[in-house]
C-alpha positions, 0 to 999 in steps of 0.5 A: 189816903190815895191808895185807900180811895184808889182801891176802894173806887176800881173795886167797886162792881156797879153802874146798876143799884136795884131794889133790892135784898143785898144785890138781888132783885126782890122779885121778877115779874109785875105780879110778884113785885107788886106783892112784896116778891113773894111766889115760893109759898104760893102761885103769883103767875107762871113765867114768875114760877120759872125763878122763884118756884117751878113747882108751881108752873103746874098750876097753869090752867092754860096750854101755853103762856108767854110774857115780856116786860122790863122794870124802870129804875130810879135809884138815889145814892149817896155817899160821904166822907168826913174826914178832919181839916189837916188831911186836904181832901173833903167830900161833903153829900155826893149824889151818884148819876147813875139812877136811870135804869131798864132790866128785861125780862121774857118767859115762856110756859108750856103744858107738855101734859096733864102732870108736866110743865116745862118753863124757860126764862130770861132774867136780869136779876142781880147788879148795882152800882154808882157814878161819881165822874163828876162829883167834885168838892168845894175846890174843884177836885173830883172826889172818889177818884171819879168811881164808875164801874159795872157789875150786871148778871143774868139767869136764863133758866130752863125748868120743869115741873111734875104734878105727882098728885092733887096735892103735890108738885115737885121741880128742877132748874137749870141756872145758866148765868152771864155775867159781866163785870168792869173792875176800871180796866178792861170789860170781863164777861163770863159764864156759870151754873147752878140748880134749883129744886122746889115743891110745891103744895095745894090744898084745894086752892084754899091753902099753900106752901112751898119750899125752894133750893137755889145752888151757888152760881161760881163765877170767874172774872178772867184777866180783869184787874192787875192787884199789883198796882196797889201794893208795894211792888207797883203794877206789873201788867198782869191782870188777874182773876176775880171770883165772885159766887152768886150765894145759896138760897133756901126759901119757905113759904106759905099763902091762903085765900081766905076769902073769894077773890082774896090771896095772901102769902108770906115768904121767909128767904135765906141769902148766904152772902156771908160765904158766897166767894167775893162777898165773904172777902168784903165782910157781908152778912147772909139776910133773912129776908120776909116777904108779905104780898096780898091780891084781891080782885074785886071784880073777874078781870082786875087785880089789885096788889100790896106788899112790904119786903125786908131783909137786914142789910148785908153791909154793916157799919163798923168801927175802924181800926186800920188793921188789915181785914182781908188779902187778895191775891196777885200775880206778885203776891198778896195785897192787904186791904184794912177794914177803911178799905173795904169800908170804902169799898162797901159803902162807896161803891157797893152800897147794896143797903136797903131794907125796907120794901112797899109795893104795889101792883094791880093787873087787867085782863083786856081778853081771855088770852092777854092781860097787863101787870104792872107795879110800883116798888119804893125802897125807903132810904137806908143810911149805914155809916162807918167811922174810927180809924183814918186811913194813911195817917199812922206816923204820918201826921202829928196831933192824931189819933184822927176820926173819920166816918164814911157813910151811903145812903140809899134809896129806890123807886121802880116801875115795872110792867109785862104783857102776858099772852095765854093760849 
């Protein structure tokens, strides 16, 4: 059961837990939060083109655009275990301290000529995570090993966009990343690449769709945790790698203004954490997520918002075994991690679950040459739980078969805000 906790806490890759599909944030910029996310299948604003279609930067009217921001989050995790009497070791509901959070965000737009636009933007836009330091049970005694680790990742994105025509724009990014991520012994930062490519359609400003392709980002994690400390052979002091691979993403996505002042639209976004290096070996599921968002000005100046945001959680519950469901790699060899391991793992120190998303938003323009955006998202709480099998009791105790179930909730709220100067 000790080795079981140990492993699943210094695995555990978080301080941050982010509205969000799997680990990434449903959207960026206030105008795009406070509709669902949405933005491939049509224009939310230009500094949120950067990352979610370049293509539609053409659509800019203005020579040059700026903005900043930041999103506050609130997060409410928590996690349980139930385990039977005889093992001594109980937990009950524990609430993580980690629920106060800022995430930047700052973008630039240039028109460069009446076909090309060039962006470049600076995102927080993955990461999530728990605090039980002080989470103690009824005797005392810290439970979960005290899990509190970090995983953070940034895109900075230069972009630009050609308008071929009325009608068409295509796109092509560059994701550079940082990455930083604390495994329980020692920080390890890193660097990555990937791409992206995106069309976009315009028919007339009436209707549009968009269609959108980011690369995997390959990240290594150097000399950040030593494997050998939980196998056989005990820790020899060598502190290996990690591989954990920002997944693939292809979007669609298709909007209307079906009425002066009124625009529509809707996303469908494939998130491809089932073969993304790191998550495939802790059993996540790639996402469908649907985005739905609505603007309306109800007079020149004011935008009012709304949208709902759903994807699948990638961490299901399952039923426990005991049998090993993964090996990692060390310098001494391979360490074998059961299915209640990573259980453990998941749904105490990664437990990246939600699904449900509502959302708000609204946006003035104060001049014609600077406005404010902000938005509201809740995350409505997700519970998904996990039972069967109790780790470290095979042969070690009589009266068993044993149950077990370990369990996370989650929920969410997050404000966001950004200052937009056009010239």
């Amino acid at each position: 059961m000790r080795k079981a906790l140990l492993v699943g806490a210094l695995f555990s890759t978080a301080t941050l837990t982010f509205a969000t599909n799997g680990d990434n944030l449903i959207g960026l910029t206030p105008a795009s939060r406070g509709m669902g996310g949405i933005g491939v299948g049509m224009p939310v604003g230009p500094v949120d083109s950067v990352f979610r279609n370049p293509a539609w930067m053409s659509t800019m009217e203005n020579k040059f655009t700026v903005q900043f921001g930041g999103i506050l989050f609130m997060p409410k995790v928590k996690a349980k275990m139930d385990v039977p009497a005889a093992m001594g070791y109980t937990t009950g509901e524990k609430k993580s301290k980690a629920d106060l959070f800022t995430v930047p965000e700052i973008g630039i737009v240039h028109r460069l000529s009446d076909r090309l636009v060039f962006g470049l933007g600076a995102f927080g836009v993955s990461g999530m995570g728990v605090d039980y330091r002080n989470a103690r049970d009824a005797g005392g005694n810290i439970v979960f090993n005290g899990m509190h680790t970090t995983f953070q990742f940034m895109r900075i994105i230069p972009a630009v966009a050609f308008q071929v025509n009325d009608m068409i724009s295509v796109s092509g990014a560059i994701h550079g990343a940082w990455g930083s991520l604390d495994m329980g012994q020692g920080q390890s930062q890193t660097l990555g690449l990937g791409a992206q490519v995106g069309a976009s359609l315009n028919f007339g400003d009436f209707l549009y769709a968009g269609l959108t392709y980011q690369t995997p980002v390959s990240m290594t994690y150097k000399r950040v945790f030593d494997f050998d400390c939980y196998s056989s052979g005990g820790c020899d002091g060598i502190y290996e790698d990690f591989k954990l691979e920002q997944p693939q993403e292809l979007a669609f996505g298709v909007g209307a203004a079906p009425l002066n002042g009124l625009k529509v639209g809707l996303d469908l976004r494939w998130i491809d954490w089932k073969n993304a290096k790191g998550y495939k070996k802790f059993g996540w599921k790639s996402q469908w997520v649907v985005a739905l968002g609505a603007e309306y000005k109800p007079m020149e100046k004011l935008s009012l918002r709304a949208g709902w945001n759903y994807g699948k959680t990638p961490i299901r519950g399952k039923n426990l075994t005991g049998a090993v469901a993964q090996t990692f790699n060390s310098s001494g060899g391979g360490v074998p991690f059961t299915d209640d391991m990573l259980a453990f793992f998941n749904l105490v120190g990664f437990p990246a679950i939600t699904e449900q998303h509502l959302t708000l938003g609204a946006g003035y323009e104060f001049t014609n040459t600077f406005s404010i955006d902000v938005s509201y998202v809740r995350a409505f709480e997700k519970k998904v739980t996990s039972s069967g099998f109790c780790p470290g009791l095979t042969g070690s105790m009589s009266g068993g078969p044993y149950n077990c179930s370990i369990s996370a909730k989650n929920a969410q709220d997050s404000i966001s805000i950004g200052a937009s100067w056009r010239f």
